[in-house]
RODO-2510 file (C-alpha; in nm, 4 decimals, decimal comma):
residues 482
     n   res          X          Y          Z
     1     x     0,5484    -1,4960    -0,2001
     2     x     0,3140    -1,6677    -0,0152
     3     x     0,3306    -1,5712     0,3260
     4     x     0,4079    -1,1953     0,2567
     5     x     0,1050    -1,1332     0,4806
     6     x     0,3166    -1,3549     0,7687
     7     x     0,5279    -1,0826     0,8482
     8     x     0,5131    -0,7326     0,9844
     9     x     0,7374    -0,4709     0,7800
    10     x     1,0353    -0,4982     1,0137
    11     x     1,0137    -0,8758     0,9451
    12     x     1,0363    -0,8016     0,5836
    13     x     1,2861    -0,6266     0,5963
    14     x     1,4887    -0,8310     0,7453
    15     x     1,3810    -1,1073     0,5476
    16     x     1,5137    -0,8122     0,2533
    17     x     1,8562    -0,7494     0,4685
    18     x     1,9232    -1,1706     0,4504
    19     x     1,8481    -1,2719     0,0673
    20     x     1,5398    -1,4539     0,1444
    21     x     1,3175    -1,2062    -0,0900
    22     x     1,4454    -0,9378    -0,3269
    23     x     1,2088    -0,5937    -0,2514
    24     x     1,0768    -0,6292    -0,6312
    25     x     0,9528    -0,9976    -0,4531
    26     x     0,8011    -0,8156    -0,2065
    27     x     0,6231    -0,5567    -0,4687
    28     x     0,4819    -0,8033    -0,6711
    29     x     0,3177    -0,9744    -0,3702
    30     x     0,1768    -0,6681    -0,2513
    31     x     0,0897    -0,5385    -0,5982
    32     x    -0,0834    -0,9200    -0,6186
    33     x    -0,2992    -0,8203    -0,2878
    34     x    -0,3864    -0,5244    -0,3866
    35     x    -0,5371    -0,6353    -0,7464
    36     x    -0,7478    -0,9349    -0,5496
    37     x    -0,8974    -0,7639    -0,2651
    38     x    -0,9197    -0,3900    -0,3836
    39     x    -1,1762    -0,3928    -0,6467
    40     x    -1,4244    -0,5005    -0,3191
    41     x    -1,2527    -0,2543    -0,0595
    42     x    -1,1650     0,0584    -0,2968
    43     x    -0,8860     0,1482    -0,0852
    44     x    -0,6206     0,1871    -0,3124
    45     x    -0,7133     0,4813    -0,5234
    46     x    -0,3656     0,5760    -0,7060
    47     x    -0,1130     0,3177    -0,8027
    48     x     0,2136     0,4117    -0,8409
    49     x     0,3714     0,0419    -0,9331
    50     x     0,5853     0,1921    -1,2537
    51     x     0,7162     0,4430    -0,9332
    52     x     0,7727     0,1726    -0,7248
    53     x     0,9660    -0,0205    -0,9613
    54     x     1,1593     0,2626    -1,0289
    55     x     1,2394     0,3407    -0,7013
    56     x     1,4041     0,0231    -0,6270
    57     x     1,5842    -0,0163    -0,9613
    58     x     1,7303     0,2976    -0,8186
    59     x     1,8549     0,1848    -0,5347
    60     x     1,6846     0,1555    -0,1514
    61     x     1,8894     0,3750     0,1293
    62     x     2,0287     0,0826     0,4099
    63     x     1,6847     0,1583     0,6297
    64     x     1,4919    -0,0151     0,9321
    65     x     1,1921    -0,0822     0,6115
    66     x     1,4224    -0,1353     0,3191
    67     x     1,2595    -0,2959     0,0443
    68     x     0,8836    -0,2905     0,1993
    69     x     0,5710    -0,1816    -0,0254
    70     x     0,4045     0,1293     0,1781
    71     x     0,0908     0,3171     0,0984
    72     x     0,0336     0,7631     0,1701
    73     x    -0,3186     0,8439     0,2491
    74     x    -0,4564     1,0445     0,0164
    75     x    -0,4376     1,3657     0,2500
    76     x    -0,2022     1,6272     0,3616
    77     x     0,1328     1,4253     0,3008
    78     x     0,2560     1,4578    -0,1202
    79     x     0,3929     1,2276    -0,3310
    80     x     0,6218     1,3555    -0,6141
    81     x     0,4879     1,2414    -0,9331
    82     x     0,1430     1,1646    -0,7602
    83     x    -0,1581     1,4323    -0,7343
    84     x    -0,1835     1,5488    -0,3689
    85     x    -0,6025     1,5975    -0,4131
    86     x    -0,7251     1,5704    -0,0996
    87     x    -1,0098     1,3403    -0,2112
    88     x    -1,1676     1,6517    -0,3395
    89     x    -1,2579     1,7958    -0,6803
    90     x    -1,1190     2,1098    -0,6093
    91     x    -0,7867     1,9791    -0,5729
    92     x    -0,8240     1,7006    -0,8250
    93     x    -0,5048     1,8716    -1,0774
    94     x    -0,3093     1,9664    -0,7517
    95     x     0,0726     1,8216    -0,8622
    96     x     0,3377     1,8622    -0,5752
    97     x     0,6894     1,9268    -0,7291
    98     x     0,8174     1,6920    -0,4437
    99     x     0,7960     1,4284    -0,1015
   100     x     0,6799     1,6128     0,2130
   101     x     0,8912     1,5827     0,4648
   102     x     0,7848     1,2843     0,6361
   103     x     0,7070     1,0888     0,2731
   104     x     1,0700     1,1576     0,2535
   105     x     1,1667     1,0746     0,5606
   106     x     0,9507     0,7273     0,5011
   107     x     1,1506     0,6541     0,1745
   108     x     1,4906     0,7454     0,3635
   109     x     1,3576     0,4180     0,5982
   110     x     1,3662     0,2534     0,2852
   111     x     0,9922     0,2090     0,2248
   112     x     0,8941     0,1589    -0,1324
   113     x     0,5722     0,3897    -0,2166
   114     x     0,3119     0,1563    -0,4456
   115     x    -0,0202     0,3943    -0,4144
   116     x    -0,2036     0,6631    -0,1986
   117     x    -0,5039     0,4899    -0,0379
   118     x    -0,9233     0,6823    -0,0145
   119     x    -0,9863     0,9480     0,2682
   120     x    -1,3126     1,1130     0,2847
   121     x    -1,2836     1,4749     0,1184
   122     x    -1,0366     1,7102     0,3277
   123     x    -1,0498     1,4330     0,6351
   124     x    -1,3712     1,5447     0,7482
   125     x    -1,5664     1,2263     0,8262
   126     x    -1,5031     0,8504     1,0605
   127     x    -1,5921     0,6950     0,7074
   128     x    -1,3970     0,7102     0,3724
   129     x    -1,6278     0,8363     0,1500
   130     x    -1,5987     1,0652    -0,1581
   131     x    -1,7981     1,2114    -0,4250
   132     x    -1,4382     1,1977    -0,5748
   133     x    -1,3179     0,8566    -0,5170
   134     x    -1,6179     0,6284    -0,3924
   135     x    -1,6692     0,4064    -0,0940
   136     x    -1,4304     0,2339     0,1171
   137     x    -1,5395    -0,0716     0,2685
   138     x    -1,4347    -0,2644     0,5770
   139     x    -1,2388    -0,5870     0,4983
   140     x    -1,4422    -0,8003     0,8144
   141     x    -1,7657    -0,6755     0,7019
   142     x    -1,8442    -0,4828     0,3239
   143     x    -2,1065    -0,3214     0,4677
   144     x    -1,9550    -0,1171     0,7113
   145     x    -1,7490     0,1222     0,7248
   146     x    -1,3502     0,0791     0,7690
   147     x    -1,3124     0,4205     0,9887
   148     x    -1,2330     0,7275     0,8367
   149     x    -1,0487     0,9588     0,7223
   150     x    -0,7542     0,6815     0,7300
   151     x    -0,9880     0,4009     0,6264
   152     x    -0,8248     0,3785     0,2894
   153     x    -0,4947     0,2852     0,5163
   154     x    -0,6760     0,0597     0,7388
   155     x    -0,8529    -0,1217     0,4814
   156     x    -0,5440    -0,1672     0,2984
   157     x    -0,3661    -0,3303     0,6095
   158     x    -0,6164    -0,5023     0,7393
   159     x    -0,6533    -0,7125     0,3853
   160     x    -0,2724    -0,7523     0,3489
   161     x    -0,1799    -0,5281     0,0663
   162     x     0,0385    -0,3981     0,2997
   163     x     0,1659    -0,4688     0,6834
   164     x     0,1570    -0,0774     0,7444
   165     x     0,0128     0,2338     0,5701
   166     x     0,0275     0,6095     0,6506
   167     x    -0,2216     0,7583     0,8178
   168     x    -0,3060     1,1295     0,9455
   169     x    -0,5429     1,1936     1,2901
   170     x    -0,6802     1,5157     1,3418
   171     x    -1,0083     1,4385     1,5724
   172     x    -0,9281     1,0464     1,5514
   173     x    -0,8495     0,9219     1,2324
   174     x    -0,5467     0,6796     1,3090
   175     x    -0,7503     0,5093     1,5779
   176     x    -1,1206     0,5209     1,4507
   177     x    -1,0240     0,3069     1,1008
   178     x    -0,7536     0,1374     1,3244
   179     x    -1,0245     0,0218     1,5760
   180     x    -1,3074    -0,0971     1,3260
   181     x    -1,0344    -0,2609     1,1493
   182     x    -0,8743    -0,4695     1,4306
   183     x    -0,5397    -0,2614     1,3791
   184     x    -0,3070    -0,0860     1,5773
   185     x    -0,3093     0,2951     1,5599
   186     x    -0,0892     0,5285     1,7771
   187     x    -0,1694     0,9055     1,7420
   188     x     0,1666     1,0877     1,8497
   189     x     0,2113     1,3904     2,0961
   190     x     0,1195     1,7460     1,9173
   191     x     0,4338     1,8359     1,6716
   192     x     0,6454     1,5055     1,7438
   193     x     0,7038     1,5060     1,3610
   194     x     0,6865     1,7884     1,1128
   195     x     0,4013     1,9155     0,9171
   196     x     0,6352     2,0833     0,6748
   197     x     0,7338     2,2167     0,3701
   198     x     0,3694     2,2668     0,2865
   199     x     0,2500     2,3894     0,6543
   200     x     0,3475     2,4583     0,9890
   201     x     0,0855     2,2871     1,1989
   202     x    -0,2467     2,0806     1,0830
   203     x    -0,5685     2,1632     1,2165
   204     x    -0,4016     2,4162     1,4415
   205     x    -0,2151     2,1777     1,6082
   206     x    -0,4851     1,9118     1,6622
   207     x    -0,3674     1,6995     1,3118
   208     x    -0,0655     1,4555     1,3637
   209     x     0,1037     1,1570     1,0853
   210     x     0,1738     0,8169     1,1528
   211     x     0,0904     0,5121     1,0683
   212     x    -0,1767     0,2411     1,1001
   213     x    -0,0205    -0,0998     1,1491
   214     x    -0,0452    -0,4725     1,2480
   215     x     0,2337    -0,4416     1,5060
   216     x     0,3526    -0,2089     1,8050
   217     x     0,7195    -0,2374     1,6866
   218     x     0,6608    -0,1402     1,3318
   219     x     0,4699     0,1711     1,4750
   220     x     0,7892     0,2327     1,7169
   221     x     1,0237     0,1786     1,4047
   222     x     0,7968     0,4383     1,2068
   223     x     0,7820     0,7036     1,4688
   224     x     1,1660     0,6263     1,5091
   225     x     1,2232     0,7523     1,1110
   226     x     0,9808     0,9960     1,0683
   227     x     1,0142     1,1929     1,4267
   228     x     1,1770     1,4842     1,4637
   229     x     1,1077     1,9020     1,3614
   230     x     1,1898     2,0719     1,0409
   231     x     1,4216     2,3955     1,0619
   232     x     1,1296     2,6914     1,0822
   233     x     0,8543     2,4767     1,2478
   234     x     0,6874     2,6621     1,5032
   235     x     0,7119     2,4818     1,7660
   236     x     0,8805     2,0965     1,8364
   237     x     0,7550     1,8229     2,0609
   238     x     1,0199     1,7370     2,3872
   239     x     1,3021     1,4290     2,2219
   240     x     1,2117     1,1408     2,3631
   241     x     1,4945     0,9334     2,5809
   242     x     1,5690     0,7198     2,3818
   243     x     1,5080     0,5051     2,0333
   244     x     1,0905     0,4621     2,0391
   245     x     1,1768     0,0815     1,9411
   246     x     1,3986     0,0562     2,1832
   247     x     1,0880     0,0839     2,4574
   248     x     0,8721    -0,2349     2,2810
   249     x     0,9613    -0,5107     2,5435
   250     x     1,0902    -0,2907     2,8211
   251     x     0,9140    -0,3343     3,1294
   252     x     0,6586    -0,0428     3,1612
   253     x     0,6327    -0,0680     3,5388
   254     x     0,3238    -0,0512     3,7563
   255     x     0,1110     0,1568     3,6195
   256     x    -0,1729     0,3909     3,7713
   257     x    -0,4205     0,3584     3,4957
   258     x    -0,8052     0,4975     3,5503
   259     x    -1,0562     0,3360     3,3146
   260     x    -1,4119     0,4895     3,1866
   261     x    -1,7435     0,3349     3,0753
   262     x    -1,9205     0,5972     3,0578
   263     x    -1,8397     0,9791     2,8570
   264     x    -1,7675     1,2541     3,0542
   265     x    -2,0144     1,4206     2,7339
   266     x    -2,3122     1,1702     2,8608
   267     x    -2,3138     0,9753     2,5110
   268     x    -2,4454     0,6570     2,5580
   269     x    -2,1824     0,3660     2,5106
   270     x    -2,2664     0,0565     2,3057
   271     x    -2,2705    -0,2582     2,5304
   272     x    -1,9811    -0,4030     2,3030
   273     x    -1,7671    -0,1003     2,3689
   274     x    -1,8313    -0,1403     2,7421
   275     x    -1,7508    -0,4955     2,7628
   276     x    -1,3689    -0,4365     2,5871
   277     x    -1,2975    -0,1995     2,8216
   278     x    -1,3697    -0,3967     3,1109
   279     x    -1,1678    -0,6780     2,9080
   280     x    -0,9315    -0,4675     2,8945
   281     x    -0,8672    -0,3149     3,2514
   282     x    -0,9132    -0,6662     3,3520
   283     x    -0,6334    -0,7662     3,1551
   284     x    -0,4416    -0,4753     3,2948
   285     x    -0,5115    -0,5447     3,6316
   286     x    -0,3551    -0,9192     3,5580
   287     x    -0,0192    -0,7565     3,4272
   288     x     0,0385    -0,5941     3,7660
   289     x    -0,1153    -0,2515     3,7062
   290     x    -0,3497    -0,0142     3,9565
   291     x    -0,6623    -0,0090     3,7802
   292     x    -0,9410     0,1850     3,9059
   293     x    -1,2705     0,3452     3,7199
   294     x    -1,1805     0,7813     3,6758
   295     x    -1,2014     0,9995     3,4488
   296     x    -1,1316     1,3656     3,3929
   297     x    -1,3413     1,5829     3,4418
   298     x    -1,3634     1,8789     3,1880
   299     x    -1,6502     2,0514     2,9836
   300     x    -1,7132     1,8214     2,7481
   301     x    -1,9963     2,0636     2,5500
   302     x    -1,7426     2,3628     2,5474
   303     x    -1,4481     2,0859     2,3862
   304     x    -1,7203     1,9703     2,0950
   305     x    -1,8249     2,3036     2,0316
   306     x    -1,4219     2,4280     1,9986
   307     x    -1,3336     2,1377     1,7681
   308     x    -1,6218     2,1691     1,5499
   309     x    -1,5138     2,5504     1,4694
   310     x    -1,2074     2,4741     1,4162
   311     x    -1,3047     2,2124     1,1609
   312     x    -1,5188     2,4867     1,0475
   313     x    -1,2459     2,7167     0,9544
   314     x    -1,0113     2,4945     0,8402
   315     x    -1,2630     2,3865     0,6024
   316     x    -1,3076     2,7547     0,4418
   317     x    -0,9220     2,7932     0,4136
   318     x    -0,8609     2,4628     0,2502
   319     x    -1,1361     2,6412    -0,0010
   320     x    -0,9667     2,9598     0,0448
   321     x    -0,6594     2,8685    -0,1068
   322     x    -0,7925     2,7708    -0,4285
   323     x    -1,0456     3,0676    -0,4456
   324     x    -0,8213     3,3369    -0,3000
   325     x    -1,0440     3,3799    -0,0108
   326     x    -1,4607     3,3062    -0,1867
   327     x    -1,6680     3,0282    -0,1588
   328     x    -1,6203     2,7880    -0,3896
   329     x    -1,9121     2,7100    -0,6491
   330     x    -2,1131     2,4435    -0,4565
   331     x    -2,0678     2,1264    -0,7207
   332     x    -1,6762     2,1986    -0,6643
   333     x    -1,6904     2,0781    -0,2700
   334     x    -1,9252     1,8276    -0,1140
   335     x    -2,2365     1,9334     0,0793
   336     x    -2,0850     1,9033     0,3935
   337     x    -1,7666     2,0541     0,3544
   338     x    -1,9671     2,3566     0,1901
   339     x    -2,1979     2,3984     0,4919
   340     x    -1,8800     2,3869     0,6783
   341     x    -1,6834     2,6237     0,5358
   342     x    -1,9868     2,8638     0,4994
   343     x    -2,0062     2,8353     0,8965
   344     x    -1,6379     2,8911     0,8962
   345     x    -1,6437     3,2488     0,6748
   346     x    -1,8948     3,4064     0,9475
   347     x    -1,6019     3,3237     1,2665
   348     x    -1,4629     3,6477     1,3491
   349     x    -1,0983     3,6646     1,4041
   350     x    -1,1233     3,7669     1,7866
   351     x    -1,3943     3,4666     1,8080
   352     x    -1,1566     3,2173     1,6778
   353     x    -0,8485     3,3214     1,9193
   354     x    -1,1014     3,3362     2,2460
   355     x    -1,2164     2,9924     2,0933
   356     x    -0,8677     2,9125     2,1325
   357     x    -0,7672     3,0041     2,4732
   358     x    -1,1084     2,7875     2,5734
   359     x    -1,0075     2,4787     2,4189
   360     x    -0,6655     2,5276     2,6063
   361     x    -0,8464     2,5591     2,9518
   362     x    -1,0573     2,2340     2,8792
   363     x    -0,7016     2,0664     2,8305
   364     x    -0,5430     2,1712     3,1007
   365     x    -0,8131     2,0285     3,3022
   366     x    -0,7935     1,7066     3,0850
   367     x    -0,4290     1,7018     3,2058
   368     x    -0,4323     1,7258     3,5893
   369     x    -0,6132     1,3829     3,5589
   370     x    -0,2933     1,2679     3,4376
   371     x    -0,1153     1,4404     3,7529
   372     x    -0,2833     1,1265     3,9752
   373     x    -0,2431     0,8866     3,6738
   374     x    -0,0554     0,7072     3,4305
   375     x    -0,2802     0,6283     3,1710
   376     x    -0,6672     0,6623     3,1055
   377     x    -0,8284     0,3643     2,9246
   378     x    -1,1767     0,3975     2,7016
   379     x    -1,3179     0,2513     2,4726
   380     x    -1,1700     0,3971     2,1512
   381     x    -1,5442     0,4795     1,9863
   382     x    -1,8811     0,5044     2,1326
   383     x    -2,0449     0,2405     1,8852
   384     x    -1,9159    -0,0662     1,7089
   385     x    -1,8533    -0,0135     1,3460
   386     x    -2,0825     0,1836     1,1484
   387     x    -2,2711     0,1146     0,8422
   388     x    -2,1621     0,2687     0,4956
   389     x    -2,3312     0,5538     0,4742
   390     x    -2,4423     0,6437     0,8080
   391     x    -2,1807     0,9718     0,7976
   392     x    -2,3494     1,0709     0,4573
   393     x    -2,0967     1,3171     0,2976
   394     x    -2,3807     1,4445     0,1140
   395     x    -2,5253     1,5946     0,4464
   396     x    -2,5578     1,9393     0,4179
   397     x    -2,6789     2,0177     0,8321
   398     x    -2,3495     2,0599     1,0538
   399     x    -2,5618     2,0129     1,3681
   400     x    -2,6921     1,6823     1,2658
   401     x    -2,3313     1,5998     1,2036
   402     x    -2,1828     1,7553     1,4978
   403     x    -2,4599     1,5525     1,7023
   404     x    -2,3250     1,2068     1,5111
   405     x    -1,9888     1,2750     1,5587
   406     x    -2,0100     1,3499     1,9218
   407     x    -2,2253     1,0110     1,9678
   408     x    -1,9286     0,8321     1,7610
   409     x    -1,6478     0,9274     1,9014
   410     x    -1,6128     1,0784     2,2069
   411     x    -1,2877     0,9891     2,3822
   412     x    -1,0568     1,0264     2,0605
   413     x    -1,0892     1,4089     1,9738
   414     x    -1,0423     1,5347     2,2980
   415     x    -0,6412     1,4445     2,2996
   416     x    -0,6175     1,5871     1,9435
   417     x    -0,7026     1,9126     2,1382
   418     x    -0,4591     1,8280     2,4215
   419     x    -0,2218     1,7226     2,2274
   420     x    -0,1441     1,4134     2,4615
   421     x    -0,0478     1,0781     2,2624
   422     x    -0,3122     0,7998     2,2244
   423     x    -0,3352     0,4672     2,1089
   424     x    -0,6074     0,2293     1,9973
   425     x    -0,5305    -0,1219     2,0523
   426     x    -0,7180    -0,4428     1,8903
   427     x    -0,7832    -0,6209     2,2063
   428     x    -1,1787    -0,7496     2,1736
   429     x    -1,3921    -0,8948     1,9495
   430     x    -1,7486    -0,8636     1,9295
   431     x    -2,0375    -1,1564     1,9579
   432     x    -2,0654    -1,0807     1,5791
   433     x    -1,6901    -1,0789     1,5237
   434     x    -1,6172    -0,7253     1,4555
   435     x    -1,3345    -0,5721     1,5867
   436     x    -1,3165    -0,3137     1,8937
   437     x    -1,0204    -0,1020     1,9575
   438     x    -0,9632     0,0392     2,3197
   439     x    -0,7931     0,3444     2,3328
   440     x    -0,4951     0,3972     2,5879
   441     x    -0,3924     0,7897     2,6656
   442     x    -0,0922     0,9133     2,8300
   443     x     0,0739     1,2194     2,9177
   444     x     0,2090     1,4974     2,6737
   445     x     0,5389     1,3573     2,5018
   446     x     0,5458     0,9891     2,6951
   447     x     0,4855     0,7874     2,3259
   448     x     0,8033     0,5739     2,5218
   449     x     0,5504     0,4928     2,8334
   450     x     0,2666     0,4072     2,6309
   451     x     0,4687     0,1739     2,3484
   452     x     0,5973     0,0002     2,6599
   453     x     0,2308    -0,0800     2,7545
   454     x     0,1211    -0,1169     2,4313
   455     x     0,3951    -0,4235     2,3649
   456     x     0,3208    -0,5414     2,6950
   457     x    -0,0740    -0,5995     2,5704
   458     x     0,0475    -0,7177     2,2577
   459     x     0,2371    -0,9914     2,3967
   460     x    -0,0349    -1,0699     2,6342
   461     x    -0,3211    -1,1218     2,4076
   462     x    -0,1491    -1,1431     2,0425
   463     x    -0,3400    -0,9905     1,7760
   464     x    -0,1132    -1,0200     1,4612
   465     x    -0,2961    -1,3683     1,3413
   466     x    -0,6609    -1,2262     1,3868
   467     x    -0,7496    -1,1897     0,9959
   468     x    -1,0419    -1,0954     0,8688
   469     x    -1,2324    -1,3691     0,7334
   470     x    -1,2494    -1,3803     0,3415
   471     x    -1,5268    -1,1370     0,1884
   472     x    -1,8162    -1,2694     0,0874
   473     x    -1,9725    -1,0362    -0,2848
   474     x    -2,2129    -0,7618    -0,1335
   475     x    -2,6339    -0,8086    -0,2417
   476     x    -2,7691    -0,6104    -0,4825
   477     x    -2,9264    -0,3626    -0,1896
   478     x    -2,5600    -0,3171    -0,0598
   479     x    -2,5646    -0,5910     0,2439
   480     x    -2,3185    -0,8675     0,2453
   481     x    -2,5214    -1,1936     0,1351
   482     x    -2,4675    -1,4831     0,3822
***
């Protein structure tokens, strides 16, 4: 199938739904990608194709994706018949007896499951790299990075294997890989699906699934399937009015939408990222929107220093539950995650629940910003994409990567903390040709308002046809040779 990579996976499906391909049609073109371009991007890292197969000889439910090849990031969500490792050694015989909730719910859309794609080990880094499964590499440049920890996903997308991948964002990891890879990437309100059987919240409530994808209708479609709370979860985000694909061409009104070029933390902004968001409140301002520079103002020191612990913990009980509470022996976990979780045994109880109740005050500040507006537009990172290796997994100093996180990504954790949705959007390209995402926040449970702007960008400036160009091999030293 030739122009597989034409469509977007509601277009698929319909071209399923009318005869014009069979899904097997559409397996074997994605199967096709994904032996051309991954042995450059390592994104694929588990093939289920045998699975696949089966899985449509079976019979595909009458879904919005029938018949369309999907990858599961290789974190938090498990695949029946597929490891569930979570591109760690620790994990590396860890067999789920079945589908998470949401993988189900995906297949139940009709989606046919062909591989889990790289994350960086427990989804601690904005790169996808392992000691466990390598180096993912970014299809419009091999020597960067694709994003992490959904750069497996992005990568994947962004080369054509597939038009849409799963992806999990728990300080920024559906927009980070979605903005270096020219993707869209929508990071849902706090609980608007479930984290269940296996847990009742991720990250304490900063981690959310979805998807990273070429269109803003296939990411309304997705949400559309996989939204919605499991009997038992703790706590369930508010139902939305109506159908989320229903809101992609609906008029999102005038807007009030403040716009930053600078961090509230003080991290200096490259000028690339500064000129897309100007591009892009421009281009707001053209649709009819109030656009005005404001941000919120909040402690931006106090927010880094409450995500970073609870990375910290969550990094010892991911180890925990494989040790029964020790440290596992060094060579088991990376350097990083070690030096993590080793900061993460010393947090008292009573010092993680105060930590708590100060990362809620910080976002209840964030949110009276959105009392005067709509929508807050950034840049979606600090700095254009990175090079591979410049988060070195290997790193054994949290500060040092606390201090390169912060100067990475500044504007996409803080709304993993609130809780508020947030989108990154492929709107500019840089002199060089790299892609830079602008990120687009809204208020707690309005995923309907922001798909409605979203669509409305999308039609303005199309990105759907902007490809990455065709890789060129990488030089012995690990550049791309001209």
């Amino acid at each position: 199938m030739n122009d597989y990579d034409k469509h977007d996976a509601l277009g698929l499906a319909e071209m399923v739904r009318r005869r014009e391909v069979t899904a097997l049609e559409l397996l074997e073109a994605s199967m096709e990608r994904q032996a051309r371009e991954n042995p450059q991007l390592n994104a694929v890292v588990t093939s289920l194709h045998d699975a696949a197969r089966a899985q449509i000889a079976a019979g595909l439910p009458d879904g919005p994706f029938t018949g369309v090849p999907f990858l599961v990031k290789e974190l938090v969500a498990s695949v029946q018949g597929a490891a569930t490792t979570f591109a760690s050694r620790l994990y590396a015989d860890n067999m789920p007896g079945a589908d998470s909730e949401v993988v189900a719910r995906m297949r139940r859309a009709g989606l046919v499951i062909t591989g889990k794609t790289n994350s960086p080990e427990f989804g601690l880094s904005p790169a996808t790299e392992s000691a466990l499964y390598g180096t993912t590499r970014n299809p419009w440049r091999l020597d960067l990075t694709p994003g992490g920890s959904s750069g497996g996903s992005a990568a994947a997308v962004a080369s054509g294997m597939v038009p849409m991948a799963h992806a999990t964002d728990g300080g920024g990891s559906i927009r980070i890989p979605a903005s270096c890879c020219g993707l869209f990437g929508l990071k849902p309100t706090r609980a608007r699906s479930t984290a269940g059987p296996e847990g009742g919240e991720g990250l304490n409530g900063l981690a959310q699934q979805h998807v990273v994808s070429r269109s803003v209708r296939d990411s309304a479609a997705l949400l559309d399937a996989i939204a919605g709370p499991m009997p038992g979860d703790p706590y369930q985000a508010v139902p939305p009015e109506r159908p989320y694909l229903q809101e992609v061409g609906r008029d999102p009104g005038r807007l009030r939408i403040g716009f930053a070029d600078t961090a509230p933390s003080g991290t200096p902004l490259d000028p690339a990222c500064i000129a897309a968001v100007h591009d892009a409140a421009h281009l707001c301002e053209q649709l009819g929107h109030d656009v005005e520079q404001a941000s919120p103002v909040y402690d931006a020191a106090a927010l880094l220093r409450g995500f970073e612990m609870v990375f910290a913990a969550n990094a010892m009980a991911n180890i925990a539950r494989v040790t029964g509470g020790a440290l596992s022996p060094p060579g088991m976990v990376e350097p990083l995650t070690y030096a993590l979780a080793q900061r993460g045994r010393e947090i008292t109880a009573a010092t993680y629940i105060l930590n708590l109740h100060a990362l809620h005050r910080q976002s209840r500040r964030i949110a009276g910003f959105f009392e005067s507006y709509d929508i807050w537009l950034t840049p979606t990172l600090a700095q254009t994409p990175r090079a591979i290796g410049h988060f070195d997994y290997r790193c054994d100093d949290v500060d040092e990567w606390t201090r390169r996180l912060a100067a990475y990504l500044p504007f996409t954790y803080p709304f993993n903390i609130t809780g508020q949705p947030a989108a990154s959007v492929p709107l500019y390209w840089s002199e060089e040709g790299l892609p830079i995402g602008c990120q687009f926040a809204a208020r707690y449970g309005q995923e309907g308002l922001l798909l409605r702007l979203c669509a409305q960008l999308e039609r303005a400036r199309p990105w759907f046809d902007r490809r990455a160009p065709p890789t060129k091999p990488l030089a012995p030293d690990g550049a791309q040779s001209d």
